[in-house]
C-alpha positions as CSV (number, residue, x, y, z in Angstrom):
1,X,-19.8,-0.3,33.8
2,X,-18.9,-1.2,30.1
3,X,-20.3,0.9,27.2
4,X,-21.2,-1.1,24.7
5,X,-19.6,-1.6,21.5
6,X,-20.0,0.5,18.4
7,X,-21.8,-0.7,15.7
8,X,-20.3,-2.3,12.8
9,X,-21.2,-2.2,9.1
10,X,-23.6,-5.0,7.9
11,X,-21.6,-7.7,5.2
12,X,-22.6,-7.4,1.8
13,X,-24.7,-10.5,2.4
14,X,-26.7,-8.2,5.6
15,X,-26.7,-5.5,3.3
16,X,-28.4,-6.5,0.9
17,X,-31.0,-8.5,3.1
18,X,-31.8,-5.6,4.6
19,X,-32.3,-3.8,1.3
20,X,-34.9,-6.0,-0.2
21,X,-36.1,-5.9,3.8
22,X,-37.0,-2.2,3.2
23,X,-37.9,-3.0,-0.1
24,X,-40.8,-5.0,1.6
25,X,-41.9,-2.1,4.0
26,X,-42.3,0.4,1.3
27,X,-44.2,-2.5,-0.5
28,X,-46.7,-2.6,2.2
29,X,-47.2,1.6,2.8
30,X,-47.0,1.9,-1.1
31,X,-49.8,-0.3,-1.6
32,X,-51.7,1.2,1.5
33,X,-51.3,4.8,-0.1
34,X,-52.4,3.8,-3.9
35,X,-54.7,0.7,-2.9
36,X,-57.9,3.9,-3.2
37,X,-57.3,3.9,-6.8
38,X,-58.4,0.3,-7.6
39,X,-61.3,0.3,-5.0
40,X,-62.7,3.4,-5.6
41,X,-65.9,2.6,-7.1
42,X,-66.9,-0.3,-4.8
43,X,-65.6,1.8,-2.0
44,X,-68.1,4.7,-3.2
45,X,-71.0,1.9,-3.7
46,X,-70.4,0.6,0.0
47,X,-70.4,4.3,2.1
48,X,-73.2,5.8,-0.7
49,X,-70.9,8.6,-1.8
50,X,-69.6,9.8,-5.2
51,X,-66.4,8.1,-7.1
52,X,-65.0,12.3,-6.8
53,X,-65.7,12.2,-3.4
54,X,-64.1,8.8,-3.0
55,X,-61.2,10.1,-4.1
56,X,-60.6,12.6,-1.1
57,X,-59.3,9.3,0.5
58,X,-56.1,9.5,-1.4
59,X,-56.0,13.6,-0.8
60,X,-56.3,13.1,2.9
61,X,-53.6,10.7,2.6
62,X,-51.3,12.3,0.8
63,X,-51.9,16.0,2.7
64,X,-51.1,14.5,6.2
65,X,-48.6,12.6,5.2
66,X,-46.8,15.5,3.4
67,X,-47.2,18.1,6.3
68,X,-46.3,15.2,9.4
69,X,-43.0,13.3,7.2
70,X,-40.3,15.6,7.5
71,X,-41.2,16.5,10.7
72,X,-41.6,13.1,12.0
73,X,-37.9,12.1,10.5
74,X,-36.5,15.6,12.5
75,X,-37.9,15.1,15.3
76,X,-36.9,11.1,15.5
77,X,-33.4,11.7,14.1
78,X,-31.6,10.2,16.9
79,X,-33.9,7.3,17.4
80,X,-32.3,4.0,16.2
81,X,-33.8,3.9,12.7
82,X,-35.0,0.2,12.7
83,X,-36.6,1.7,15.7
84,X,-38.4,4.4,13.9
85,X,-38.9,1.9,11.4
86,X,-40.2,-0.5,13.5
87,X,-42.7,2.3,14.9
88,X,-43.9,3.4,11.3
89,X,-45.4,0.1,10.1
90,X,-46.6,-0.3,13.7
91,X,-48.9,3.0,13.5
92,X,-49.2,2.6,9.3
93,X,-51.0,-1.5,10.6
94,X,-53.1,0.3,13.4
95,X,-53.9,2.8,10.7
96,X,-55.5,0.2,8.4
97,X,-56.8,-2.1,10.7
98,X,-59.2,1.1,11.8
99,X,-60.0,1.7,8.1
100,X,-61.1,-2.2,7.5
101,X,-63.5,-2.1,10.1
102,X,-64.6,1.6,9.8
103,X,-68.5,2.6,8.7
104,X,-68.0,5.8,7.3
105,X,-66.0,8.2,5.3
106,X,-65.1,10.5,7.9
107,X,-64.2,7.1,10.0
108,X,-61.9,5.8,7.0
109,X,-60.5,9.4,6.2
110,X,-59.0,9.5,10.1
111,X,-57.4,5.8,9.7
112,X,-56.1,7.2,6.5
113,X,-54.6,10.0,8.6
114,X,-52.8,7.5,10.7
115,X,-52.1,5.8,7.9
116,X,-50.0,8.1,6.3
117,X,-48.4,9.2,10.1
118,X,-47.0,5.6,9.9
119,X,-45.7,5.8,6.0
120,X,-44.3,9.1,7.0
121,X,-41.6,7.3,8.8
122,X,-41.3,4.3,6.9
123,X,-40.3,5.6,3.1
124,X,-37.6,7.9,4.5
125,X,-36.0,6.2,7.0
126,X,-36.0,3.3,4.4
127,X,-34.5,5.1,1.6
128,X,-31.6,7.1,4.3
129,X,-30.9,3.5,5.2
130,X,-30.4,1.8,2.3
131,X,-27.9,4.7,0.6
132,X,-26.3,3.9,4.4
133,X,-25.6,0.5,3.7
134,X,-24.0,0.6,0.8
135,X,-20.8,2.7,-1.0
136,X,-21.4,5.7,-3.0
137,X,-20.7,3.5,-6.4
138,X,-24.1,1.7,-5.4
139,X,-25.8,3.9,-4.4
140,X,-28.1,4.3,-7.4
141,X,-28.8,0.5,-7.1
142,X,-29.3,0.5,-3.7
143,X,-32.2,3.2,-4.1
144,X,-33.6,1.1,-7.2
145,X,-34.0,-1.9,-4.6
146,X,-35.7,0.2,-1.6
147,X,-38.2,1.8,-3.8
148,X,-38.7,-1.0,-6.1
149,X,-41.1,-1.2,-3.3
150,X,-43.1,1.3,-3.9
151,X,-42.9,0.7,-8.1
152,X,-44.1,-3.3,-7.5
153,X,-46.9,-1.8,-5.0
154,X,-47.9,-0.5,-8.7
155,X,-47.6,-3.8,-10.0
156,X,-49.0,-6.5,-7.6
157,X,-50.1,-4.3,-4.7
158,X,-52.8,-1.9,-6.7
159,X,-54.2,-4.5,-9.2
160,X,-54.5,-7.2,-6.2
161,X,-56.2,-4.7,-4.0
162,X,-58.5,-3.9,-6.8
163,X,-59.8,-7.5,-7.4
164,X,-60.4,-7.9,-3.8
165,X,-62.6,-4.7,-3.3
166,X,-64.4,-6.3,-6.3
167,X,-64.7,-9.6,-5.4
168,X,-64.7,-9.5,-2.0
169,X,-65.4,-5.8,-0.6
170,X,-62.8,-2.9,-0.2
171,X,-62.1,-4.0,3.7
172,X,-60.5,-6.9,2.5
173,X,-57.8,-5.1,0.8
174,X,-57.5,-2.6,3.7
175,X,-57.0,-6.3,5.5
176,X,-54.4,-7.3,3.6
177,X,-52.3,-4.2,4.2
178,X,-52.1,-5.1,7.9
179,X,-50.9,-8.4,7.5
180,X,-47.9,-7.2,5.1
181,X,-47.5,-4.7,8.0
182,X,-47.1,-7.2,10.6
183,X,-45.0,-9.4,8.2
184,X,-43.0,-6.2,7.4
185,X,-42.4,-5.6,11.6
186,X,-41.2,-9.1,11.9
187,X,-39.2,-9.0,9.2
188,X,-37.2,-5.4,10.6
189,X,-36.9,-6.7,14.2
190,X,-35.6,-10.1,13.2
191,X,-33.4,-9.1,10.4
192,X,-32.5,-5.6,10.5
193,X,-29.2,-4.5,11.7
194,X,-29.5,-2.3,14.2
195,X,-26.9,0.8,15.1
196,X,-27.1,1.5,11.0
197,X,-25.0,5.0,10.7
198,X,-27.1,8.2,9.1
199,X,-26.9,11.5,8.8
200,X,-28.8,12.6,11.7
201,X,-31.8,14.9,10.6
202,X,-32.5,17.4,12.6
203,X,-35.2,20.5,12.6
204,X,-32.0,22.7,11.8
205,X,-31.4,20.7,9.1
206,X,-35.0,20.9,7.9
207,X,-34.9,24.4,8.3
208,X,-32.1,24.8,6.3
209,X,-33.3,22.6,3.5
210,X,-36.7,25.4,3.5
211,X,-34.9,28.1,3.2
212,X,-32.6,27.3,0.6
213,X,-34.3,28.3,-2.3
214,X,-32.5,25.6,-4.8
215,X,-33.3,22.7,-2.6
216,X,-36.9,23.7,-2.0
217,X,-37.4,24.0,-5.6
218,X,-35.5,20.9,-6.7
219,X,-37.5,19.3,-4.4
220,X,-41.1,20.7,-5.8
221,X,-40.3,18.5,-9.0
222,X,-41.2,15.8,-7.2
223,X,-44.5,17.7,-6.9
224,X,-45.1,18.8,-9.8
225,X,-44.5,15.6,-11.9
226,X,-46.2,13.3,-9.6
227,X,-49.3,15.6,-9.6
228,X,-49.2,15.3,-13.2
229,X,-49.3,11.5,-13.0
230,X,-52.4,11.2,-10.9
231,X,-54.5,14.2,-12.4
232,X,-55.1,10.8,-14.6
233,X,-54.1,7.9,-12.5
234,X,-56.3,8.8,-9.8
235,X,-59.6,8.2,-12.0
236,X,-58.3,5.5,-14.0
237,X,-60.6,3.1,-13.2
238,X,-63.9,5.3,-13.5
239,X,-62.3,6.0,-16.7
240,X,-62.1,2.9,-18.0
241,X,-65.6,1.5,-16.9
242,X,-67.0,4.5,-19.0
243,X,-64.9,4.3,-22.2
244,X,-64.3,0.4,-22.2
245,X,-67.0,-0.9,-20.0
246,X,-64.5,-2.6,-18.3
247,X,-65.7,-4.2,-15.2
248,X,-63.3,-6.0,-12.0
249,X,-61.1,-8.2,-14.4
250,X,-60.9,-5.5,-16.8
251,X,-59.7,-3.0,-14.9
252,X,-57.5,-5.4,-12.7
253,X,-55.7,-6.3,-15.9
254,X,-55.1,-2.2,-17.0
255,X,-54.0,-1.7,-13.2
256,X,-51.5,-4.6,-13.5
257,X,-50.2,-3.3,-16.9
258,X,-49.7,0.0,-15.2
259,X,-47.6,-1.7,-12.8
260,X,-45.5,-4.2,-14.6
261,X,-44.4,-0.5,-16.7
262,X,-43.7,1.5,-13.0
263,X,-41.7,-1.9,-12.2
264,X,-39.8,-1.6,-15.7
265,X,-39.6,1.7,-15.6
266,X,-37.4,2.1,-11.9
267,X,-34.9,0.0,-13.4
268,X,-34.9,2.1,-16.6
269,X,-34.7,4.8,-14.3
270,X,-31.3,3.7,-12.8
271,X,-29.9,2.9,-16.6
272,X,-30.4,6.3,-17.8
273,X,-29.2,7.9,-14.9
274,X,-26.0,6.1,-15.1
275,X,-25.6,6.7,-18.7
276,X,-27.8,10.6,-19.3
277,X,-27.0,12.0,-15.7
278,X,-30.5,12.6,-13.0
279,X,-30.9,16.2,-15.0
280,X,-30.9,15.4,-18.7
281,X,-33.0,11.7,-17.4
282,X,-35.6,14.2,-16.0
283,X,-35.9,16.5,-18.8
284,X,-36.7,13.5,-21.1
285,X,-39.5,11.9,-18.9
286,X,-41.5,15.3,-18.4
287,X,-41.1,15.6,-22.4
288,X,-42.6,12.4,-22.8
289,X,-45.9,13.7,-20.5
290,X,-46.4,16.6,-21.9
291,X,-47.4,13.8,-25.4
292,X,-49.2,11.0,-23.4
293,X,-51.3,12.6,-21.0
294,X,-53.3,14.4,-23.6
295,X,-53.5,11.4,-25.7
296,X,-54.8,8.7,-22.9
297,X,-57.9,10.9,-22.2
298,X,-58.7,12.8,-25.5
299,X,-58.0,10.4,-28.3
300,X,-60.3,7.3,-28.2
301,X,-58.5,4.3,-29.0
302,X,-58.9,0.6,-29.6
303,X,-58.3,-1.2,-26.2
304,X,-55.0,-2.8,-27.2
305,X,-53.9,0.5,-28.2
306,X,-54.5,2.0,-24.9
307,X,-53.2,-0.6,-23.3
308,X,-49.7,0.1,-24.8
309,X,-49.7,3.6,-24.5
310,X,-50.7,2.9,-20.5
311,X,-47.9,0.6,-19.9
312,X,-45.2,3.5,-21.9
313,X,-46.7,6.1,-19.9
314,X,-46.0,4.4,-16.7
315,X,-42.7,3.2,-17.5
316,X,-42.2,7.2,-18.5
317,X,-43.7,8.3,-15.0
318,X,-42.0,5.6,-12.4
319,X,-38.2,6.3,-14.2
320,X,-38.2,9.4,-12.2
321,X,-37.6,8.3,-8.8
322,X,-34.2,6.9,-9.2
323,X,-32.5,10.3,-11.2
324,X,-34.5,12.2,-8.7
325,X,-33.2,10.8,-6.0
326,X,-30.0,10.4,-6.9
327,X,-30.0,14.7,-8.2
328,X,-30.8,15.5,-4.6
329,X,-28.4,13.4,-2.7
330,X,-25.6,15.4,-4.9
331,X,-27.3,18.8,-4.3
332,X,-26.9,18.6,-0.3
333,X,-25.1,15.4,0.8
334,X,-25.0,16.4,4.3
335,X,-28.9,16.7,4.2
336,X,-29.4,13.3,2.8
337,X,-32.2,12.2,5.5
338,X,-34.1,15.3,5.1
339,X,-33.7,16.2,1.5
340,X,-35.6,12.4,1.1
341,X,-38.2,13.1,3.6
342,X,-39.3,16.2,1.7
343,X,-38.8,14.3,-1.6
344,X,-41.6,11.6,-0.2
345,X,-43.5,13.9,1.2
346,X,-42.9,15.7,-2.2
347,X,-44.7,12.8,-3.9
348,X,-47.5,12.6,-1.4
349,X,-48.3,16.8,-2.6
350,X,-48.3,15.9,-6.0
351,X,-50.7,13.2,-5.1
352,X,-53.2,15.0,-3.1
353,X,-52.8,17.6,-5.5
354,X,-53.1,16.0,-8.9
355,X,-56.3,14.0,-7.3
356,X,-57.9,17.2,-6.2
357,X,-57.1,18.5,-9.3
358,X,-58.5,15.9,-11.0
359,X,-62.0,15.6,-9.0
360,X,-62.4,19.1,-10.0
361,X,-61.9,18.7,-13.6
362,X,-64.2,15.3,-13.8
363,X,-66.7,17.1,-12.0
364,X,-66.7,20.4,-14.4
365,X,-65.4,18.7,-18.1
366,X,-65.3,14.8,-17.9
367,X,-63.1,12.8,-18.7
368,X,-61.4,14.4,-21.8
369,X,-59.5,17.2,-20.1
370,X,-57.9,15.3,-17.5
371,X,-55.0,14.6,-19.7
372,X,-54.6,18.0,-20.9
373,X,-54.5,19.5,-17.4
374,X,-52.0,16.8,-15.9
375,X,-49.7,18.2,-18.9
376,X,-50.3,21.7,-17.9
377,X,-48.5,20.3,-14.4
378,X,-45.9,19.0,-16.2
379,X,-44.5,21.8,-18.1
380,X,-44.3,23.3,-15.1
381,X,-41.7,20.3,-13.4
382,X,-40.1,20.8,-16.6
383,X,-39.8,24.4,-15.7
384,X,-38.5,23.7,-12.1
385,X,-35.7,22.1,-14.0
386,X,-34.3,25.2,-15.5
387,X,-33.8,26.8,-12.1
388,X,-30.0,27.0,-11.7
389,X,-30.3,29.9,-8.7
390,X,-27.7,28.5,-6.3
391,X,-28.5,29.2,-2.3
């Protein structure tokens, strides 16, 4: 009996197909993670519960998805990874089918669970793959593509879900999601290569990443500074129906602005990376929160004005990924697969945290102090940045 032959590397050509492939994928589970934000309020209207309570959507979300992800990508490490890939978006589409057609919260909170199960997979897998395809000298490009997904989720994903819980209910953007799911499957089974070499991640190799004290706290910036970012970006909307009086269209037109900056911003990510280095890059963006947050929810603009500070401030938050990234794969380059689990799941705490976070404070200040205690959470990345502690 024949063994069969070993896998070969992918052209440049298959390469990068199958970047903007994953690119697509992380398209569809960014959109399903942040979609909440832009339907929160007809979402609320629908199940008769508060905009604060809505929000526990995205909390649920991001605490299952940070707890099950690097788990998931251990305990899968030798599966094929368009495999595991292929098996993400299928229980990510299940997930959101189950939400669409739900009745209550506690029904739409457990498709959020499986949700997130599914984009567990996905995002890692996706980002271990694509720095597999490619040399180290693109590496940093190669990331930029992959999670340009996530960044043009911001852009097209969040403000087009937001319309359509306007215009046409909030299941219709949970409806959407699981056709870019399917479309994402076919797209990975057809056009994927399979037998792609990674680092296999094991629970050893999660373990190891735990109880190093410099990886675990490299990798709690991701934590920190997304939970900064949605302290604010979680209520966004309810904020701007109160200040502005903005109604569907208004708000769908901030959402978009918000994500035309995330989409500059990756690339401006990669540029000052390659010219600053990840460190001195990351420094700069958490000095630039520590100014905007307090200003987009205590100083009381005119609209255009806010408008520009909201597309800066995004461009400022979604630069991150790329230097963060890029820091960790040089920390532990033999713990590539799990160092980017953790990282997702990383952004998934800050989420769920900055959202609780932010419920809290809307529920006990308004809307004024949001800014001020995103900021607090960003000094506090900035902080994680000073650790030089090796082990």
């Amino acid at each position: 009996m024949q063994s069969a032959p070993p896998p070969t590397s992918p052209s440049a050509a298959a390469a990068n197909t199958a970047l903007w492939l994953l690119a697509l994928a992380n398209f569809a589970v960014g959109m399903g993670a942040f979609v909440v934000i832009g339907i929160l309020t007809p979402l609320a209207a629908d199940l008769g519960i508060a905009k604060a309570q809505a929000g526990s959507l995205l909390t649920v979300y991001a605490v299952v998805y940070a707890l099950s992800s690097p788990l998931l990508v251990a305990v899968t490490g030798r599966v094929d990874r368009s495999t595991a890939l292929v098996g993400g978006l299928a229980t990510f589409s299940a997930g959101a089918l189950t939400a669409a057609v739900s009745g209550s919260l506690q029904a739409v909170l457990a498709a959020r669970c499986v949700m997130a199960l599914g984009a567990g997979i996905v995002t890692p897998v996706a980002a271990s793959v694509g720095v597999a395809l490619v040399g180290a000298e693109a590496r940093g490009r190669a990331l930029a593509v992959v999670f340009g997904g996530l960044t043009l989720a911001q852009a097209l994903g969040v403000p087009l879900g937001a319309w359509l819980g306007y215009a046409y209910g909030w299941r219709t953007a949970f409806g959407v999601l699981v056709v870019l799911g399917v479309l994402s499957i076919v797209a990975c089974v057809t056009r994927l290569p399979r037998g792609i070499k990674v680092p296999v991640a094991t629970l050893a190799s999660l373990a190891g990443v735990l109880t190093s004290l410099r990886q675990s706290v490299a990798v709690s910036f991701t934590a920190l500074f997304i939970g900064a970012l949605y302290v604010v970006y979680t209520f966004l909307a309810p904020l701007l129906e109160s200040r502005y009086q903005l109604g569907r269209d208004g708000v769908t037109v901030m959402l978009a602005i918000f994500g035309a900056g995330a989409v500059v911003g990756n690339s401006v990510g990669g540029l000052l990376t390659d010219r600053m280095g990840p460190r001195q890059t990351l420094f700069m963006l958490c000095t630039a929160q520590l100014v905007l947050l307090p200003a987009l929810t205590m100083v009381t603009m005119p609209m255009a004005v806010f408008a520009a500070v909201v597309a800066l401030w995004s461009i400022c938050s979604w630069s991150f990924m790329v230097p963060q990234q890029t820091r960790l794969a040089l920390l532990a380059p033999e713990r590539v697969p799990v160092l980017f689990a953790l990282n997702a799941a990383a952004i998934y705490v800050g989420g769920s945290m900055g959202s609780a976070l932010g419920g809290v404070t809307l529920q006990a200040s308004g809307f004024e102090l949001l800014g001020p205690v995103g900021a607090g959470l960003a000094l506090l990345a900035f902080g994680s940045l000073l650790w030089r502690r090796t082990g």
